[in-house]
C-alpha positions as CSV (number, residue, x, y, z in Angstrom):
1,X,-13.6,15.1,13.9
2,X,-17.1,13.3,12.5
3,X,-16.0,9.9,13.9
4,X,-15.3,8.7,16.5
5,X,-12.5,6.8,14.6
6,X,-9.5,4.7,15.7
7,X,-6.1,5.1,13.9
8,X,-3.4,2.1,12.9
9,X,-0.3,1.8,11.2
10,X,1.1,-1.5,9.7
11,X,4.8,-1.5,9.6
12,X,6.6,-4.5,9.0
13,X,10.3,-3.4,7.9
14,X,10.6,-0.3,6.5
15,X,13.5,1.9,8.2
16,X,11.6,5.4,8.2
17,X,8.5,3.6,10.5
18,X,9.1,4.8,13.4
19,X,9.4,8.7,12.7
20,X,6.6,8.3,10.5
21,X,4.3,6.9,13.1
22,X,5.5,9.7,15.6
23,X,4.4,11.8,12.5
24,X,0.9,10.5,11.7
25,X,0.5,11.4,15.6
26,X,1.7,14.6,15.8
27,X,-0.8,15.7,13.2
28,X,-3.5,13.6,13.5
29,X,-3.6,14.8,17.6
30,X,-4.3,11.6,18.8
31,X,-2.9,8.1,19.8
32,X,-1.9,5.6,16.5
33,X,-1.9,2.0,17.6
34,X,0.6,0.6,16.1
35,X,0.7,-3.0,14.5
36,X,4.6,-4.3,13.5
37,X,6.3,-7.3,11.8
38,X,3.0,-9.1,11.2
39,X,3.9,-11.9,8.4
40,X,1.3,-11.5,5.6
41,X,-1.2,-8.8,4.5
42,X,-3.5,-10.7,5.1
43,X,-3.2,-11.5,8.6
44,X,-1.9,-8.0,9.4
45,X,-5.3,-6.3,8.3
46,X,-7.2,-9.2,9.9
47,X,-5.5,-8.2,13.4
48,X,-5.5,-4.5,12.8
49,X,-9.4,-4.6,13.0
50,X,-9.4,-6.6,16.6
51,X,-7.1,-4.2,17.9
52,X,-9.5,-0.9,17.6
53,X,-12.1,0.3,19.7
54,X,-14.1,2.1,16.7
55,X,-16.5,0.7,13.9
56,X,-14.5,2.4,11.2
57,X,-10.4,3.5,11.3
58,X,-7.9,5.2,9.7
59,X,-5.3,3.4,8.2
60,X,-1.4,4.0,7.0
61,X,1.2,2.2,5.8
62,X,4.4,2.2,7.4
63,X,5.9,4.2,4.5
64,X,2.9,6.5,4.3
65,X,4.3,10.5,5.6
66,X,0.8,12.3,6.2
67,X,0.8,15.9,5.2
68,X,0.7,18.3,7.8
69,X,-2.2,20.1,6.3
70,X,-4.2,16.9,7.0
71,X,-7.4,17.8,9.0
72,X,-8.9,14.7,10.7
73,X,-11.7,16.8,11.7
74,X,-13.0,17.4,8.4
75,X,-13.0,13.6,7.9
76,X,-16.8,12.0,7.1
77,X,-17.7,8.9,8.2
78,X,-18.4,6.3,5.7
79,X,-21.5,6.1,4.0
80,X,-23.8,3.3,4.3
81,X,-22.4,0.2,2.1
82,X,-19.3,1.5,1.7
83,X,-16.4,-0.3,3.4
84,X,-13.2,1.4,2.5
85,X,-12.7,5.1,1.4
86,X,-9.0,5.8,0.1
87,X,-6.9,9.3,0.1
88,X,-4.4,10.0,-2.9
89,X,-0.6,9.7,-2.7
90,X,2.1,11.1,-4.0
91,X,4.9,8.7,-5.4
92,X,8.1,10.2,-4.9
93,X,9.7,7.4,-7.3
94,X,7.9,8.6,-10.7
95,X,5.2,11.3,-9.9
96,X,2.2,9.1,-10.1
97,X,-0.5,10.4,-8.0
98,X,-3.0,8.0,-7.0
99,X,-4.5,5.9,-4.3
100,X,-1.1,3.4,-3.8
101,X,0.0,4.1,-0.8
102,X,-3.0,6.0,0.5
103,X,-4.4,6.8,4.2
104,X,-7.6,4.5,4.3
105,X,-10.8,4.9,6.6
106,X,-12.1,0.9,7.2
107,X,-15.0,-0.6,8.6
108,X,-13.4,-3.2,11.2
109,X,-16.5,-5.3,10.3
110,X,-15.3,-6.0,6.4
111,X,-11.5,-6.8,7.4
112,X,-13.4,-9.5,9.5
113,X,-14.8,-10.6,5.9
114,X,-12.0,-10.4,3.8
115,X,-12.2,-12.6,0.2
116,X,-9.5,-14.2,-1.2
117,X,-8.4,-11.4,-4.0
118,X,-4.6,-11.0,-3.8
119,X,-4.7,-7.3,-3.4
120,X,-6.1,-8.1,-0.1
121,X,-8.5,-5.1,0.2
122,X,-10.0,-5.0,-3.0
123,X,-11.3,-8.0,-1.4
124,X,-13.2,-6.3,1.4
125,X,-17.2,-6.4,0.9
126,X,-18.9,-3.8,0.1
127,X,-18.3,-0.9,-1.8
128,X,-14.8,0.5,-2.1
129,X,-14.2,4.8,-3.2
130,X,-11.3,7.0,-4.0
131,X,-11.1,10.3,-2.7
132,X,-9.9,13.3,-5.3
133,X,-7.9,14.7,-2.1
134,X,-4.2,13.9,-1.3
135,X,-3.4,12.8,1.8
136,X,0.1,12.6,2.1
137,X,3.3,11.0,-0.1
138,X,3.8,6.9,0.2
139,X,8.1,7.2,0.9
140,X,8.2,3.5,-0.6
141,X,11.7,4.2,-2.1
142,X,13.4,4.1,1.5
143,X,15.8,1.6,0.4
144,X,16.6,-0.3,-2.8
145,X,14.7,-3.3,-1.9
146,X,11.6,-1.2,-1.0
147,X,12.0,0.8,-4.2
148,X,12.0,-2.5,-6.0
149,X,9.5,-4.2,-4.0
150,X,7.2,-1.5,-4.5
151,X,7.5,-1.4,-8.3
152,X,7.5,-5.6,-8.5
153,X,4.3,-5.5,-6.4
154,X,2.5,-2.8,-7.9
155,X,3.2,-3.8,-11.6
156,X,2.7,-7.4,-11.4
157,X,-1.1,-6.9,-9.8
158,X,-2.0,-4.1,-12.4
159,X,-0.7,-6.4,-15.2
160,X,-2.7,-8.9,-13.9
161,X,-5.7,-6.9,-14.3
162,X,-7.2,-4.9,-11.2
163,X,-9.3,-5.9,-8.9
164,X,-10.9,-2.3,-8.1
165,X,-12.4,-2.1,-11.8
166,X,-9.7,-0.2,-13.2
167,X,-9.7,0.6,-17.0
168,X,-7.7,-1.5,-18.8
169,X,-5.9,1.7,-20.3
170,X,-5.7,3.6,-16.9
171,X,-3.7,0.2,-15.5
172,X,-1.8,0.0,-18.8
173,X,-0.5,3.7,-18.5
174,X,0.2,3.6,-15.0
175,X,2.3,0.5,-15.5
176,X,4.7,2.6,-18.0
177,X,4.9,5.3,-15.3
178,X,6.3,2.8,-13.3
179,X,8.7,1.5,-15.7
180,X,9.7,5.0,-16.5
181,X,10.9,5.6,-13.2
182,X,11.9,9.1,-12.6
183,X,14.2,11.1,-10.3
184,X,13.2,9.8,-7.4
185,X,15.8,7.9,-4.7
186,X,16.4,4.8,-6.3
187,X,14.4,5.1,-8.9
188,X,16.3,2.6,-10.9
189,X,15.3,-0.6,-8.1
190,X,11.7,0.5,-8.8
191,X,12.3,0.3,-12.6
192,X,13.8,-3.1,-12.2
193,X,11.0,-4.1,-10.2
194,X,8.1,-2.5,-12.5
195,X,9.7,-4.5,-15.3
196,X,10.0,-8.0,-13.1
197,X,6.8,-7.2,-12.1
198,X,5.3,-7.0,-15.6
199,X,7.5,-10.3,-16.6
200,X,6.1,-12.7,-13.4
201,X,2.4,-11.5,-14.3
202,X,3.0,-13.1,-17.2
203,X,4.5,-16.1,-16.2
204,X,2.1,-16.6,-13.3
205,X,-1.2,-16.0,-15.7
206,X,-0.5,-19.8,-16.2
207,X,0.0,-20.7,-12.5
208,X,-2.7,-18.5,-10.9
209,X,-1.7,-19.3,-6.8
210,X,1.9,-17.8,-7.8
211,X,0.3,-14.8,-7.2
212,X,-0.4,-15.3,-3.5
213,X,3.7,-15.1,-3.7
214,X,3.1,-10.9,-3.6
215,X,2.0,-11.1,-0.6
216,X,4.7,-13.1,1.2
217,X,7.8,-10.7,2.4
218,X,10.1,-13.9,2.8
219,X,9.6,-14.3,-0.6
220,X,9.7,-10.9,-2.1
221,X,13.0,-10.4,0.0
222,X,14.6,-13.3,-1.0
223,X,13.7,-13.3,-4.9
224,X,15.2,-9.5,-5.1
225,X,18.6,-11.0,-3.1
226,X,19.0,-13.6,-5.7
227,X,19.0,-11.0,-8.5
228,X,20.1,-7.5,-6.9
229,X,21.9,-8.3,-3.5
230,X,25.1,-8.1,-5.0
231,X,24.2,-4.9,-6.7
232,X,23.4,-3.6,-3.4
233,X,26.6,-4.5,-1.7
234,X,28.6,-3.3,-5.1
235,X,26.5,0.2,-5.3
């Protein structure tokens, strides 16, 4: 290891958590600290960094199943300026492989910065890169409301138009990945989602704070009751 580095996961809900965790662990060969149940991104990144020891960190999602290939000792520091550094994933829903869902290494000193940009890291200062290298798959389809949250969140900030600098065409074909779906595990939540996702962009271009919504798990969990609870309970 080029570090020395902390590691944290941020879990909030998802079921697989806690054998992931034991996971990133296992093959990382040191202690994860472990942050859980933290209402809003925001403040869940903002606490991550005062709970690490270390400049810079690793961090995972709780859905986020590193690969046991993984070799933290071939991991470089970050470069001067740069405050985030992002590992590949693979989506299990539709294929896509790309940094959603990705291991990150963090400075602790830009979460203590953070802007106001609703994908809450892409408002980090500094400069942010994205590795070529997979890290690991981002199991976001562990139940029908993650499947759909995942494709709701994801669609809804791409249609909106990135805030890492994306190409308008990369964003635009990513989205109709999404809305593909594909053979993943309820693949047909995340389709519902991509395409809700797509629809409140839209809505919310008008209302620009609505956005801030994506960000709120009360909210997310309640508007996909009101439309697919019973489809849940049926199915």
């Amino acid at each position: 290891m080029n570090g020395p580095f902390d590691a944290v996961m941020l879990s909030f809900d998802e079921p697989l958590a806690d054998k992931l965790h034991a996971r990133l662990q296992r093959i990382l060969g040191m202690p994860v600290k472990r942050l859980h149940g933290v209402h809003g991104m925001r403040s869940a990144y903002r606490l991550a960094a005062e709970t690490v020891e270390h400049e810079q960190f690793l961090l995972a999602d709780g859905d986020f199943v590193l690969a046991t290939e993984f070799d933290i000792r071939a991991v470089e520091p970050l470069e001067e300026g740069v405050s985030l550094r992002v590992w590949r994933a693979i989506n299990p829903i539709n294929g896509l492989v790309y940094g959603y869902g990705g291991l990150k290494l963090i400075r602790r000193s830009a979460l203590r910065e953070l802007g106001t940009a609703v994908d809450v890291l892409a408002a980090l200062p500094g400069k942010i890169t994205f590795t070529g290298e997979v890290a690991g798959t981002t199991r976001c389809n562990q139940s029908p409301y993650h499947a759909w949250k995942a494709g709701f969140r994801e669609c809804a900030m791409l249609a909106r138009g990135s805030e890492y600098g994306m190409p308008q065409q990369q964003a635009t074909d990513r989205i109709e990945a999404w809305r593909r779906g594909g053979d993943g595990e309820f693949a047909s939540f995340s389709v519902a989602g991509a395409n809700e996702g797509v629809a409140f962009a839209s809505e919310a271009a008008r209302e620009p704070r609505r956005f801030d919504q994506l960000n709120d798990p009360t909210w997310l969990r309640s508007r996909f009751d009101a439309v697919h609870g019973e489809q849940v309970v049926v199915g």
